[in-house]
C-alpha positions in Angstrom: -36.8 -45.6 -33.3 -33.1 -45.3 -34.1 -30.5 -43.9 -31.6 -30.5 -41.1 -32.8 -34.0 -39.7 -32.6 -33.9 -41.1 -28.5 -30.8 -39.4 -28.4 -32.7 -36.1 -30.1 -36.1 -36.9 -28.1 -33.5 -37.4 -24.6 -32.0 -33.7 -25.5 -35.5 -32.1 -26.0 -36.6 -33.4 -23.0 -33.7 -31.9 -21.0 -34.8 -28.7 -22.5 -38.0 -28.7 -20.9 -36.9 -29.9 -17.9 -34.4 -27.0 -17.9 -37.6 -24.6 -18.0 -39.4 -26.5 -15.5 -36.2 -26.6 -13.0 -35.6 -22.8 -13.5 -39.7 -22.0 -12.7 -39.7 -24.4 -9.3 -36.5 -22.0 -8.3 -37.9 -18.8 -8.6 -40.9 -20.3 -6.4 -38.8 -21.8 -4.1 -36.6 -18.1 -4.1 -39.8 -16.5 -3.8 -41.3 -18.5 -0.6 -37.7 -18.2 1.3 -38.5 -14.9 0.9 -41.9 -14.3 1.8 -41.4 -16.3 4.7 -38.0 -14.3 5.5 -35.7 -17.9 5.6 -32.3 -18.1 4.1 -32.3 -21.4 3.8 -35.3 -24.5 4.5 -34.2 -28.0 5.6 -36.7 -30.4 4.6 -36.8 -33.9 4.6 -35.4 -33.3 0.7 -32.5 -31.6 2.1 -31.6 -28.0 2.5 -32.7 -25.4 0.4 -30.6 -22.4 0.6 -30.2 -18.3 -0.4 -26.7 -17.5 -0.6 -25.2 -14.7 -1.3 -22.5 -13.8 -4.0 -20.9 -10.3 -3.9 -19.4 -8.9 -6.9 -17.2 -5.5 -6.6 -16.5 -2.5 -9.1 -13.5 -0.8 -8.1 -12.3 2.8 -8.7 -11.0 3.8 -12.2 -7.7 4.4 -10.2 -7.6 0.5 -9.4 -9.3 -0.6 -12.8 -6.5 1.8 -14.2 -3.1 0.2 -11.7 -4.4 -3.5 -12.2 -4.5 -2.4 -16.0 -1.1 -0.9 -16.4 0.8 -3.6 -14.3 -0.9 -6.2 -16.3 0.6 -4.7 -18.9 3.9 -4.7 -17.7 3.4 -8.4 -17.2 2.4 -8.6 -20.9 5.3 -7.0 -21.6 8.1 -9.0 -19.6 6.4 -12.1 -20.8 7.0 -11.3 -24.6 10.7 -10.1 -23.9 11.0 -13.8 -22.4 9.3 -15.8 -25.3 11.5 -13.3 -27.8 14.4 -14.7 -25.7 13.4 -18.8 -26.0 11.9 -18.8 -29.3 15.0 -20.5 -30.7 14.7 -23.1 -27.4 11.1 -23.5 -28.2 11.0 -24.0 -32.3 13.4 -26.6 -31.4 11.5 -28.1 -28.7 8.4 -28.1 -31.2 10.4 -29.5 -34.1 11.8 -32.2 -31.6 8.1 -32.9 -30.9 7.2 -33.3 -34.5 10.3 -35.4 -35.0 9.1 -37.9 -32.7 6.0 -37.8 -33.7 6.5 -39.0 -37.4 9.1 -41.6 -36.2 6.1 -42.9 -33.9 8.2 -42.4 -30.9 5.8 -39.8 -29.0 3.3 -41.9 -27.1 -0.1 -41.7 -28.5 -3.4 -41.2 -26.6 -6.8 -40.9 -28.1 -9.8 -39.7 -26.7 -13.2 -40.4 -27.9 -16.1 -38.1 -27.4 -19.8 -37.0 -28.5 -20.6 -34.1 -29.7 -24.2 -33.6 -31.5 -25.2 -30.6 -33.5 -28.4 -29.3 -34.3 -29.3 -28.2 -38.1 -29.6 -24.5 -38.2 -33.5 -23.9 -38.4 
């Protein structure tokens, strides 16, 4: 078997698992609540309920946060329309240095897979 198919095989498996993990927490959810716990310390460790809240505020809130990000917006393109001479020449500095070789170079290596579209 090459790399790749354990590699493909590894990923499917995952998949499964993912279904598997997300079915033992709705039963675990589901017996903290039938047996009116927020949380169960086993042996295992503790198994908890917890609580996130999530607000939605006033249109006259939605509306202020709106307009003074806005004005943020705003202030912030006034500035970068004030530097864009200091910044094209920061940028052509950078390429500069780059093609003389004097920038320091770092390379990263990663793994990405795609799947064919089915």
């Amino acid at each position: 078997m090459s790399i790749y198919q354990e590699y493909l095989n590894t990923r499917e498996a995952i998949e499964k698992l993912q279904v598997l993990l997300k079915a033992n927490e709705e039963q675990c959810i589901a017996e903290l609540k039938e047996s009116k716990q927020k949380s169960a310390k086993t042996e295992l460790g503790t198994f908890s309920l917890v609580e996130r809240k999530s607000y939605k505020y006033t249109d006259t809130i939605v509306n202020y946060e709106k307009e003074i990000s806005d004005k943020i917006k705003n202030k912030k393109q006034l500035i970068d329309d004030e530097f864009k001479g200091v910044i094209d020449s920061i940028d052509r500095n950078k390429k500069d240095e780059i093609e003389k070789g004097e920038a320091e170079v770092k390379v990263a290596e990663s793994f990405r897979f795609t799947a064919p579209k089915k």
